[in-house]
C-alpha positions, 0 to 999 in steps of 0.5 A: 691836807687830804687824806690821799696825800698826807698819809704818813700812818699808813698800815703799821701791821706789816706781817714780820716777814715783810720787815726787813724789806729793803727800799734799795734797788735789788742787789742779787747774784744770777741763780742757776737758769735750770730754776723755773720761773712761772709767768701769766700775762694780761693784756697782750697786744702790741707792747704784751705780745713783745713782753711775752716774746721776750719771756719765750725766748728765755730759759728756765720761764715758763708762760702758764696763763694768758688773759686778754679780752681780744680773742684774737689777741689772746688766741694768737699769743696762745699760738707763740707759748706752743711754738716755744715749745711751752705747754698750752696755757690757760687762758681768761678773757670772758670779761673786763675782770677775768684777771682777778680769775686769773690771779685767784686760780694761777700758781705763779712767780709774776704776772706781767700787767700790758693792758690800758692804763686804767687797769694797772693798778688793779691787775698789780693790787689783784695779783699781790693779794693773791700771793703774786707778784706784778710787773706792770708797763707805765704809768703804774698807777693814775691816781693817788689813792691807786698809789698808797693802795699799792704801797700798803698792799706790798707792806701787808704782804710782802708781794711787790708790784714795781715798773719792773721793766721800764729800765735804767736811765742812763748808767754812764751819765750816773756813773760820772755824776756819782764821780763828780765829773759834772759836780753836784746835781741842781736841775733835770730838765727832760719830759715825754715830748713824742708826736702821738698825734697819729697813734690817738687817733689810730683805733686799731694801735693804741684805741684808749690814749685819746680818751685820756686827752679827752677828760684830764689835763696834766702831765699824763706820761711822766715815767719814761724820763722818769726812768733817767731823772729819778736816778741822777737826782737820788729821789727815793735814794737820799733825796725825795720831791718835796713839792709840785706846781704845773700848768697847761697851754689851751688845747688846739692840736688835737682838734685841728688834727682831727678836722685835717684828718677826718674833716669838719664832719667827722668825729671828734670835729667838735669835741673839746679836747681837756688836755692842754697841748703842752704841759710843764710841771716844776718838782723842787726836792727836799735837798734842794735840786729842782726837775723840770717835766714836760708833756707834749704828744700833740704838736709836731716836733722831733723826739725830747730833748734831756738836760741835767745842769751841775755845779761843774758843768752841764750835759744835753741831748736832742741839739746839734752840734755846732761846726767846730772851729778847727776844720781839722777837728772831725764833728763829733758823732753820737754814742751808741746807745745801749738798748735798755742799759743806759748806754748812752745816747750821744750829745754834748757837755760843757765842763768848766775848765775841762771842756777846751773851748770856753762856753762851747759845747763838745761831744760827750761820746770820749765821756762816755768812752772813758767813764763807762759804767762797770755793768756795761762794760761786763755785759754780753748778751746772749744772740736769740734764734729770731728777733723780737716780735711786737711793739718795741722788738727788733732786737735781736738779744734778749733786753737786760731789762728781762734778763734783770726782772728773772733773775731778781725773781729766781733771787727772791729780790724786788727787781731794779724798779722797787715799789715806792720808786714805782709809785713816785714816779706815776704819782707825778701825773694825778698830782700835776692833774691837781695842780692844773684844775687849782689854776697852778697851785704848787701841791706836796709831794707824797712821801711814799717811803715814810722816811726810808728815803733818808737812809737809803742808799743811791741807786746802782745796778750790781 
């Protein structure tokens, strides 16, 4: 097998300060808000300008540096640090690279990684090799040898570069699977399945996803289901991916939107599209469950839908509910979700022998009433001035997501997203990638951990 994959001697170096590091999400007490944490920013457009908004309003954080190779972009971020009150920060956007000036010159805690995906492992690799830490938006890595890179460079220096952000899945389905509600854990069953169709073709928004339909042909965006299924499967955590196989439809939609879109002269008419519009890529675990991952950004269809089968029973959103069959019985309404907490997003279960209908579904909202995870139940968020600005704002309460990444740095702890759950969960795309071009060849499964895995406690957050 190739060196990119096997790598189980990787960097035996480690500095004795990094020794002790542990694999386990970060377990911290909130510090004191008056303790100063230094951020800078690269890449901050729609989702980095939300990222930063976040930080602004957010004590004890300052925003010391700021790259972009937008002028406006960058000139318009600098505008948001001075109306926060914040002193004028440095900015670097001369080049494509001016982040590694960035790194080299800034005294900072993070750096927060918004740019295309092609930069993030380098901002990230970049950032710890000068003494920083990174945070990066998804996929963290697009290739393998960009994972073990980001492994090793962590084991060497005691930096982390993690999807800090990128949330909990869902913490009151955890919950009642760590208490057995639905039996033990065989089949996740989820994916990215979003009608992007629009937005790759929209220059101004996201003008370098459609570049990646264009040249790979795999599961390219696997981290936001990720997010969920990592956690109810344990991988990482007492369990770990043992092997992938995945395969492509042909690629038909892109081409055919554009031709609507822009007619038969415009120009992509002619341009043949490698991404084959659906992906479905199998994962199998060394503990024998299996995960089901789809990636569909081409075709019309409403948002995913999510799955996780158990011995007792089985969960599922993304489908209505039947009628019931006692018209005195109200229809059943989703439960509210939590933004960035895992809240909940409604649904349906079936529990054999609980559920009161054999083989018909029920809402899952007195589920998730009932065993709601102790963290949700404690937090109250803090109201801002304003709501969130930019890609993904509304809001009105700074995200937990946020709240959580301070107080691991003010902590000194790796925050909820470590390193090697990081990089296993981007290191789906290359891989199904691999599997693809080898005419759906099953591959193994890197184990980014070197064994940690099997010590590991499950993942909770504190």
């Amino acid at each position: 097998m190739s060196n990119e994959i096997d790598r189980r001697e990787f960097l035996k170096q480690s500095s004795a300060s990094v020794a002790g590091l542990a694999i386990a999400g970060a377990a911290f007490a909130e510090q004191p808000t008056s303790s100063s944490v230094k951020l800078g920013f690269v890449g901050i457009g729609g989702r980095g300008s939300y990222h930063l908004d976040c930080a602004l309003g957010m004590e004890g954080v300052g925003v010391l540096a700021l790259c972009d190779i937008d002028d406006k972009a960058l000139y318009h971020a600098k505008r948001w640090v001075e109306e926060a009150g914040q002193p004028t920060p440095h900015l670097y956007g001369d080049s494509r690279t001016a982040f590694r000036q960035l790194c080299e010159e800034e005294t900072l805690d993070c750096i927060i990684c918004c740019t295309p995906w092609e930069y993030h492992a380098p901002v990230c690799v970049a950032a710890m090799k000068n003494g920083k830490n990174a945070v990066s938006e998804v996929p963290i890595v697009i290739t393998l040898d960009e994972a073990w890179e980001l492994v090793e460079t962590y084991e060497k220096t005691g930096k982390w570069a993690t999807m800090g952000l990128e949330g909990y899945g869902d913490l009151t389905l955890m919950n009642m699977v760590r208490k057995g509600i639905l039996g033990e854990v065989l089949h996740a069953e989820g994916g990215y399945v979003h009608d992007l169709r629009m937005v790759q073709y929209n220059p101004l928004q996201e003008p370098w996803r459609l570049n990646h339909s264009l040249t790979r042909n795999g599961n390219l965006y696997p981290d936001h289901p990720m997010a969920r299924i990592l956690r109810l499967l344990d991988i990482n955590h007492g369990d770990r991916f043992d092997s992938l196989v995945s395969m492509s439809t042909k690629s038909v939609s892109l081409a055919r939107y554009a031709n609507l879109k822009y007619g038969e002269k415009g120009p992509y008419a002619n341009v043949k599209f490698a991404q084959g519009d659906v992906n479905v890529t199998l994962l199998r675990t060394v503990g024998g469950k299996v995960c089901t991952l789809s990636f569909d950004t081409s075709t019309p269809h409403p948002r995913e839908f999510f799955r996780l089968q158990c011995v007792k029973g089985v969960y599922q959103t993304g489908v209505s509910l039947p009628a019931p069959r006692n018209p005195e019985t109200p229809g059943a309404q989703a439960a509210p979700a939590a933004r960035g907490l895992g809240g909940g997003r409604g649904g349906m279960l079936y529990i054999d022998g609980r559920s009161p209908e054999e083989d018909l579904w029920e809402s899952a909202e007195p589920y998730f009433r009932e065993f709601q995870h102790p963290f949700l139940k404690s937090y109250t968020p803090k109201a801002r001035k304003t709501a969130l600005r930019g890609h993904g704002g509304g809001d009105t309460v700074t995200p937990v997501n946020w709240e959580r990444l301070v107080a691991a740095l003010r902590a000194g702890k790796m925050p909820d997203w470590d390193v090697y759950d990081s990089v296993t969960s981007s290191a789906i795309a290359p891989l199904s990638e691999k599997s693809v071009a080898a005419g759906s060849a099953p591959f193994p499964f890197p184990d980014f951990t070197k064994g940690k895995w099997q010590t590991a406690k499950p993942f909770d957050v504190v």
